[in-house]
MOPAC internal coordinates of N, CA, C and O (Angstrom, degrees):
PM7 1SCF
backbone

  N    0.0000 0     0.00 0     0.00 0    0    0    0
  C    1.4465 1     0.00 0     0.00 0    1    0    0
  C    1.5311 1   108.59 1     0.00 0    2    1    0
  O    1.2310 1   117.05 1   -39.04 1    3    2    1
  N    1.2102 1   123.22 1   140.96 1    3    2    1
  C    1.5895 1   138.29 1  -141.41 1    5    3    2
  C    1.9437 1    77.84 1  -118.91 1    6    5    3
  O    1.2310 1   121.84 1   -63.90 1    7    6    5
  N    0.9503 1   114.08 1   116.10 1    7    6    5
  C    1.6033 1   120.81 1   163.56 1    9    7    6
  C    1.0348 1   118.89 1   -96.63 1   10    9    7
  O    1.2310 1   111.66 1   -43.46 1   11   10    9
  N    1.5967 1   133.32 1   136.54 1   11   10    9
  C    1.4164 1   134.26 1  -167.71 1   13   11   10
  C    1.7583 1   117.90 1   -78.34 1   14   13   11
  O    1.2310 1   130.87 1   158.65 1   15   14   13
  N    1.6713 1    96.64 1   -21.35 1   15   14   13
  C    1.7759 1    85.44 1  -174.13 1   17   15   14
  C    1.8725 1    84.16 1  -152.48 1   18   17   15
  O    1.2310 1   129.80 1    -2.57 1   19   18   17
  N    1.6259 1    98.71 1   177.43 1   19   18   17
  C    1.5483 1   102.66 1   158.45 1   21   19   18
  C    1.4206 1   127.52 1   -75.43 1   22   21   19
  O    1.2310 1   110.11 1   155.17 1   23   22   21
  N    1.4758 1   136.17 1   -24.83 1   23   22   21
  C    1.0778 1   137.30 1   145.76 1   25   23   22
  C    1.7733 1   133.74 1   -34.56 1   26   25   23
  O    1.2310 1   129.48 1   136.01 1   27   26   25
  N    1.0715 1    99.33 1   -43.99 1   27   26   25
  C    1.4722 1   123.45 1  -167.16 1   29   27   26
  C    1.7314 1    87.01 1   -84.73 1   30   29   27
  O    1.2310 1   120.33 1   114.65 1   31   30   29
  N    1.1754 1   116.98 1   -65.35 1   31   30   29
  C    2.0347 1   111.25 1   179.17 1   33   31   30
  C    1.7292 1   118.35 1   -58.11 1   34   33   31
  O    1.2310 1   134.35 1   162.15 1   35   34   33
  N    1.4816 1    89.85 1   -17.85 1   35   34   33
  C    1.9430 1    94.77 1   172.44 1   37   35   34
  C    1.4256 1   100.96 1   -83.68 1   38   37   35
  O    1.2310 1   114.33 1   127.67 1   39   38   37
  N    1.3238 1   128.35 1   -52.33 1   39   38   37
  C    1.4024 1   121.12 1   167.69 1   41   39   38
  C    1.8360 1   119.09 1   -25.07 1   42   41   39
  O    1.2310 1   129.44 1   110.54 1   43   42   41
  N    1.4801 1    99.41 1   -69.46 1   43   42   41
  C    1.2615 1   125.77 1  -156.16 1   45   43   42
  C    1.4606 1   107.14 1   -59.97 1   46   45   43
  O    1.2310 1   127.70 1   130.26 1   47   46   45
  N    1.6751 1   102.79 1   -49.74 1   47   46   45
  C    1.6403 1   118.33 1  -179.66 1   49   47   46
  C    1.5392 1   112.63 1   -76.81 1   50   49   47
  O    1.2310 1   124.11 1   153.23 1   51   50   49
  N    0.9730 1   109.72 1   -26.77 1   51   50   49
  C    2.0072 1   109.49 1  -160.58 1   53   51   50
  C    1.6403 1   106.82 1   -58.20 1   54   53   51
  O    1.2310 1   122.39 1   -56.66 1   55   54   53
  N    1.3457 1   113.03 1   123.34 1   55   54   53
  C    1.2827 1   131.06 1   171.68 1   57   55   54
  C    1.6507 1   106.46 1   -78.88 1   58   57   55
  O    1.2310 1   113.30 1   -45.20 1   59   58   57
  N    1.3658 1   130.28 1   134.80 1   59   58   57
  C    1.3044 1   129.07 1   172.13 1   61   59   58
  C    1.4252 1   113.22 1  -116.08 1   62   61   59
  O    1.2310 1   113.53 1   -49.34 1   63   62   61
  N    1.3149 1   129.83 1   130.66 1   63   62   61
  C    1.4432 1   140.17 1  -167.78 1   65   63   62
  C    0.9592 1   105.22 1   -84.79 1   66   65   63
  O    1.2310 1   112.15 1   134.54 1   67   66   65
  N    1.1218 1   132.41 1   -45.46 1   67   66   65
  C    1.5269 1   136.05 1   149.53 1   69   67   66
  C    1.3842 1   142.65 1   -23.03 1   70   69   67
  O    1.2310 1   131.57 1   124.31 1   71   70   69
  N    1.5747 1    95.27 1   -55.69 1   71   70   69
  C    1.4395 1   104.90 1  -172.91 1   73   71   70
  C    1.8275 1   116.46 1  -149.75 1   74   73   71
  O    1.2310 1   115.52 1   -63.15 1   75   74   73
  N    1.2105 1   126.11 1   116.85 1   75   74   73
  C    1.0173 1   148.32 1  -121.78 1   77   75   74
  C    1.3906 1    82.57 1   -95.04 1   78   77   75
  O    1.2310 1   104.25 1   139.36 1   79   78   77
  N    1.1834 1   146.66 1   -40.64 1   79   78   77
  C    1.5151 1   163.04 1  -107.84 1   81   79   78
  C    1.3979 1    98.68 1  -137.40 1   82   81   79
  O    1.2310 1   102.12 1   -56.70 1   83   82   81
  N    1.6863 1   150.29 1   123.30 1   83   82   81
  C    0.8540 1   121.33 1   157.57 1   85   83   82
  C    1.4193 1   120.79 1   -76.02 1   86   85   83
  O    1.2310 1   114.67 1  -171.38 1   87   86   85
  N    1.3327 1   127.72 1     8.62 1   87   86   85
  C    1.3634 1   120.05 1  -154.40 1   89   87   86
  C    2.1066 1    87.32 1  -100.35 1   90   89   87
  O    1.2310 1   128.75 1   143.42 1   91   90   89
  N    1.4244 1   100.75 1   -36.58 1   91   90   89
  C    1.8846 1   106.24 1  -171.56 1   93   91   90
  C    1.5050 1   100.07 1   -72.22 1   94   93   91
  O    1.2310 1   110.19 1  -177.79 1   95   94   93
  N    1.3007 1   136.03 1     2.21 1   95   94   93
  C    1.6087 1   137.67 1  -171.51 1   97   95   94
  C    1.4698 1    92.70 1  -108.00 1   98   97   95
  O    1.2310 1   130.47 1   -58.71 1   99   98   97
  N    1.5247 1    97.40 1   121.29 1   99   98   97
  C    1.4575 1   103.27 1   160.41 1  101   99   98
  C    1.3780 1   127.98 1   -91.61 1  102  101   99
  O    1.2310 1   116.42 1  -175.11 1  103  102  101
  N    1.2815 1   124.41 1     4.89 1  103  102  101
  C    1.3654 1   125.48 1   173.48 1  105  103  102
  C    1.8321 1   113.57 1   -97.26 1  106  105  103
  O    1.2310 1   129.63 1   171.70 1  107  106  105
  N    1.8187 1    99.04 1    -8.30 1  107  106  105
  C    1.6311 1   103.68 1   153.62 1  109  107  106
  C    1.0584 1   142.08 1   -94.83 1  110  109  107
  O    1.2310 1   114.89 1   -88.92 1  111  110  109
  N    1.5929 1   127.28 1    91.08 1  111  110  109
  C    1.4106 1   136.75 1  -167.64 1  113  111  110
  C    1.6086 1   128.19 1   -83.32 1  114  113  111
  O    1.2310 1   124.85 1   171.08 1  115  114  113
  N    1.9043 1   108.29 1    -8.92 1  115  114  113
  C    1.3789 1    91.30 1  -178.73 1  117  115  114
  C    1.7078 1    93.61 1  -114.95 1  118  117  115
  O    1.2310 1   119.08 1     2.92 1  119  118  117
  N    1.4962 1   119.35 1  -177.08 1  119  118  117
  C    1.2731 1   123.25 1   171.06 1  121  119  118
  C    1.5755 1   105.86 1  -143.91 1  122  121  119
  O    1.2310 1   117.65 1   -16.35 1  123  122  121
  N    1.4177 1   122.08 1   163.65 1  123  122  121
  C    1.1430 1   105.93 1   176.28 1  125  123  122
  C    1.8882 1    90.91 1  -165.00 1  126  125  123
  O    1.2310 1   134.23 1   -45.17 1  127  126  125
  N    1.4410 1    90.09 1   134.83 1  127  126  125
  C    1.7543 1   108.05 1  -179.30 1  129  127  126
  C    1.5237 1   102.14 1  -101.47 1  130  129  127
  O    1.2310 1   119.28 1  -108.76 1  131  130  129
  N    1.1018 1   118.98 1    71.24 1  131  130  129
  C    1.7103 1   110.20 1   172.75 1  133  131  130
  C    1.7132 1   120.22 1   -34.55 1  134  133  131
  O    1.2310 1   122.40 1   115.99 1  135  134  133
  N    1.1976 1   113.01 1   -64.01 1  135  134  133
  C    1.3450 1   119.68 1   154.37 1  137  135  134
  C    1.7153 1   130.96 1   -29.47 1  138  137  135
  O    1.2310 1   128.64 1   160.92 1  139  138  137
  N    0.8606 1   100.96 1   -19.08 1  139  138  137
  C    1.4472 1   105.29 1   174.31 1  141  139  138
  C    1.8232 1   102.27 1  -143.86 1  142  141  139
  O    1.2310 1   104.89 1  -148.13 1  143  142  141
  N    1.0713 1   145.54 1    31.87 1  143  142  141
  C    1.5505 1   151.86 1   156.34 1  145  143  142
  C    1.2209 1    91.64 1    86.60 1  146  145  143
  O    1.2310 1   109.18 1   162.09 1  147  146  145
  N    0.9909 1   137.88 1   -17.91 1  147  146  145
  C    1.6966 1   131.16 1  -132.50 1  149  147  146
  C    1.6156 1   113.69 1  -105.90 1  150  149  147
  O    1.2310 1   132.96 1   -44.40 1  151  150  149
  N    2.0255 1    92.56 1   135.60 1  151  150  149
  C    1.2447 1    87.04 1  -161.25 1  153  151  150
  C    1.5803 1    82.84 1  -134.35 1  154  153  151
  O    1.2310 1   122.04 1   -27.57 1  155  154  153
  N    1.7315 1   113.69 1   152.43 1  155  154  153
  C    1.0314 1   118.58 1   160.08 1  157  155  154
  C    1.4681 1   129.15 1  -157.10 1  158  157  155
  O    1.2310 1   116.55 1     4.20 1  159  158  157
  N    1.0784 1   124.16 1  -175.80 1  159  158  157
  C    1.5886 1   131.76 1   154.53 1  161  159  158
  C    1.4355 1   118.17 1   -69.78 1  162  161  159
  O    1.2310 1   119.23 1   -67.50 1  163  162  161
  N    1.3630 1   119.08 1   112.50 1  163  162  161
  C    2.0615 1   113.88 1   175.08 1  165  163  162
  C    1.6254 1   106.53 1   -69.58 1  166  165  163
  O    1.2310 1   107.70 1   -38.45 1  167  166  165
  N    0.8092 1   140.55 1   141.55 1  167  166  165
  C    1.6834 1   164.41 1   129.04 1  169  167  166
  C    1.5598 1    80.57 1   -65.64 1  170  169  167
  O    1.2310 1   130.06 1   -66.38 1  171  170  169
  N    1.7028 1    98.21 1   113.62 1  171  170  169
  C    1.3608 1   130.94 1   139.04 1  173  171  170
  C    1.3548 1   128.10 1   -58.55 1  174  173  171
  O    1.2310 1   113.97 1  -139.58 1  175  174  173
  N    1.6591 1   129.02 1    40.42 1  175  174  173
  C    1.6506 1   124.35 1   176.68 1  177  175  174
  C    1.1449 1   116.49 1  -106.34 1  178  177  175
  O    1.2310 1   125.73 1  -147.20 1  179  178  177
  N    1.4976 1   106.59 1    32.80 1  179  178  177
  C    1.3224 1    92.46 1  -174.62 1  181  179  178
  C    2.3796 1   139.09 1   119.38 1  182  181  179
  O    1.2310 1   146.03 1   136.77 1  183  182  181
  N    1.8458 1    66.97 1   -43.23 1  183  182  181
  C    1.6490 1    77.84 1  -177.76 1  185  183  182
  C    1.1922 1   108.20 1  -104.59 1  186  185  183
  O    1.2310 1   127.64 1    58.64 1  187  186  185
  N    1.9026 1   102.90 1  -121.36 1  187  186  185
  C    1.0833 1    96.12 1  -179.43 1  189  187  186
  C    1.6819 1    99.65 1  -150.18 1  190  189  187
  O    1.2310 1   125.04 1  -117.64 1  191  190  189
  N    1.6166 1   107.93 1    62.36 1  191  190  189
  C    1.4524 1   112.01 1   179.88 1  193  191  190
  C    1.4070 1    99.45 1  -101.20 1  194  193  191
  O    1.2310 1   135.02 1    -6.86 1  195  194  193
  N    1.8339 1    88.54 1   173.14 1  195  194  193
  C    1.3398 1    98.80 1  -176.46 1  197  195  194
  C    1.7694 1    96.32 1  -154.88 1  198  197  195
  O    1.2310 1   123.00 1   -21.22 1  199  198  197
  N    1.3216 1   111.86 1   158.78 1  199  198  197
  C    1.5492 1   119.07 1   164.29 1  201  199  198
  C    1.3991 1   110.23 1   -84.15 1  202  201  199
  O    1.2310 1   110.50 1   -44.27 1  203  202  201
  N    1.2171 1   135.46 1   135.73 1  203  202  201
  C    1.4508 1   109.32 1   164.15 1  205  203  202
  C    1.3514 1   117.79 1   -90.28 1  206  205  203
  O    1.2310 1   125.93 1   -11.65 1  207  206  205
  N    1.2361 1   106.22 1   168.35 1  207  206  205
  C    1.6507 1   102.35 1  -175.90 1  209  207  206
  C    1.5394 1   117.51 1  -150.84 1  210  209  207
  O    1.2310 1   119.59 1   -47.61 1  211  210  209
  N    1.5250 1   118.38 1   132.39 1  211  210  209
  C    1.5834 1   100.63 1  -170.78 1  213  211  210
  C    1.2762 1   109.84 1  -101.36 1  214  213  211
  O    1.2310 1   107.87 1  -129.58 1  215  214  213
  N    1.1265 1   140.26 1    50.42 1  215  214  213
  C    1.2625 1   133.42 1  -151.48 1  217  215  214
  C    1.8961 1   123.19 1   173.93 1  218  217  215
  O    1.2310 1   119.08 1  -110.34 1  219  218  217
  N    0.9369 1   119.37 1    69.66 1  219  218  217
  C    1.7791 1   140.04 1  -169.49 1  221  219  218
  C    1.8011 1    90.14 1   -22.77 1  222  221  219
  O    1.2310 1   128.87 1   -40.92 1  223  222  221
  N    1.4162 1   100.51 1   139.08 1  223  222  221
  C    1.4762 1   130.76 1  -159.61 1  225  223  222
  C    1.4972 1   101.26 1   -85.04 1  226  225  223
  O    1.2310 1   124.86 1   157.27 1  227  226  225
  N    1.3524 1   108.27 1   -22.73 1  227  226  225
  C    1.2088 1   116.02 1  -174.93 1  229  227  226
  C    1.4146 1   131.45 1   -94.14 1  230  229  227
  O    1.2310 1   131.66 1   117.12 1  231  230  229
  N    1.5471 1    95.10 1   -62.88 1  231  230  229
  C    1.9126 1   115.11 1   155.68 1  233  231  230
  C    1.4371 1   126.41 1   -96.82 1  234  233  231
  O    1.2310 1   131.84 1  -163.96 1  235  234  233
  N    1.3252 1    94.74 1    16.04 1  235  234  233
  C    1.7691 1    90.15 1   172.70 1  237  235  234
  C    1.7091 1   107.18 1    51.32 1  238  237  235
  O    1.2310 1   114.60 1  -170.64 1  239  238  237
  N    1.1594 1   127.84 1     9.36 1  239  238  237
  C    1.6031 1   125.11 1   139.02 1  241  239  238
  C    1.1143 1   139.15 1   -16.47 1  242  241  239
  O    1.2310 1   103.96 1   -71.19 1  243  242  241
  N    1.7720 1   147.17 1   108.81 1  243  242  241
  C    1.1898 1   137.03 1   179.24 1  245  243  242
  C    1.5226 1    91.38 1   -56.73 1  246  245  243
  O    1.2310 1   117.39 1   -39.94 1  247  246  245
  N    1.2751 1   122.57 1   140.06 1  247  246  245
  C    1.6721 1   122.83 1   147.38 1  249  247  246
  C    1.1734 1   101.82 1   -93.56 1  250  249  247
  O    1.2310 1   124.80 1   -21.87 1  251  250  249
  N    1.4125 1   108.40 1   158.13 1  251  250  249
  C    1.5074 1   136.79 1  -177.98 1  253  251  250
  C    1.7415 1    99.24 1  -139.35 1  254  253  251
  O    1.2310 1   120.10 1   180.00 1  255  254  253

């Protein structure tokens, strides 16, 4: 997978010592379902939502 910026691969890659889950880590904000295209922002409530989003938060990137 071809990543649009260094931000967006620190997202994607970052291991948390803390928390096993990316969805229970609050310092992890993006998500991404390869399997299904899908990319988004997590909402921290708990579960396991997300906004989707077509477009990197950072560089304004189409994602694919």
């Amino acid at each position: 997978m071809t990543l649009c910026c260094a931000d967006m691969r620190h997202q994607l890659t970052r291991r948390c010592e803390t928390h096993s889950d990316p969805f229970d880590c609050p310092d992890r904000v993006v998500s991404h379902a390869p399997e299904h295209g899908l990319w988004g922002l997590i909402i921290h409530d708990g579960g396991s939502s997300v906004i989707g989003i077509n477009f990197c938060p950072w560089c304004g990137a189409k994602l694919e």
